[in-house]
N, C-alpha and C positions, 0 to 999 in steps of 0.2 A: 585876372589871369586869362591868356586865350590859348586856344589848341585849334586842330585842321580839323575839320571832318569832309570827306569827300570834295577835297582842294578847298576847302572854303576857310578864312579862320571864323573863329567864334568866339564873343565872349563868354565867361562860364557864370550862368543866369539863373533868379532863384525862382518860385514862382512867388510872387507878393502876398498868395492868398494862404498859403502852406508853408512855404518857405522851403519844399523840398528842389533840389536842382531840374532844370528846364531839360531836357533831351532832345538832339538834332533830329531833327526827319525830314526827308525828300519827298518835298509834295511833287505828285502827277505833273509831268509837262505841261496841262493843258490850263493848270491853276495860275499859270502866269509868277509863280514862287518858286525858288531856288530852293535853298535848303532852309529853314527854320527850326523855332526850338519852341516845344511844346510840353505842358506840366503833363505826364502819364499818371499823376496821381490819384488812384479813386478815389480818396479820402479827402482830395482838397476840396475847400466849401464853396470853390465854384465850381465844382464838377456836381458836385453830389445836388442833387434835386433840380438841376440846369434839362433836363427832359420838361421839364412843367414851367419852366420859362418862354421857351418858344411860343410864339402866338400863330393863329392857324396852320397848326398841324393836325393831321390827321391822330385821332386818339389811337389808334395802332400803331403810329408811331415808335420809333424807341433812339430817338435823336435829341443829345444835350449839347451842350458846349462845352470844350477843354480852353483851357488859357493858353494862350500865346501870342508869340513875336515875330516880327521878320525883321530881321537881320539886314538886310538889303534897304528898309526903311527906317534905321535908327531904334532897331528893336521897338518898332510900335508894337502894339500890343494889340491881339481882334480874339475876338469868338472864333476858335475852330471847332465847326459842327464834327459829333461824334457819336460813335454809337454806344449807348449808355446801358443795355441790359444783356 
């Protein structure tokens, strides 16, 4: 099934790793990405403990990675850095 969000259509995406639904969101103009669709879920197991993934960061840090897709590229799929605490 697809729907608009912000003129765009979408299809309606689960996340692979929770399996809860993907939610659109408008990344910054400067990201080079239109609208994409992003797991918001704390509980998925790529979110959760994705803070101690990262390699050279700073240990004050508090950045993990949420799952998602661009839509614009056949719903690939990348690490969207996040802030995790």
């Amino acid at each position: 099934m697809t729907y608009i969000y912000s003129g765009v259509e979408l299809e309606e995406r689960n996340c692979p790793h929770c399996n809860e639904p993907l939610s659109p969101w408008i990344a910054p103009p400067e990201s080079g990405w239109g609208v994409i669709v992003v797991c918001n879920n704390n509980k998925c197991s790529f979110f959760v403990g994705s803070d101690s993934d990262i390699i050279n960061k700073r240990e004050d840090s508090n950045l993990g990675c949420r799952y998602a897709e661009n839509p614009d590229n056949k719903y690939t799929p990348f690490n969207l850095l996040a802030w995790c605490k």
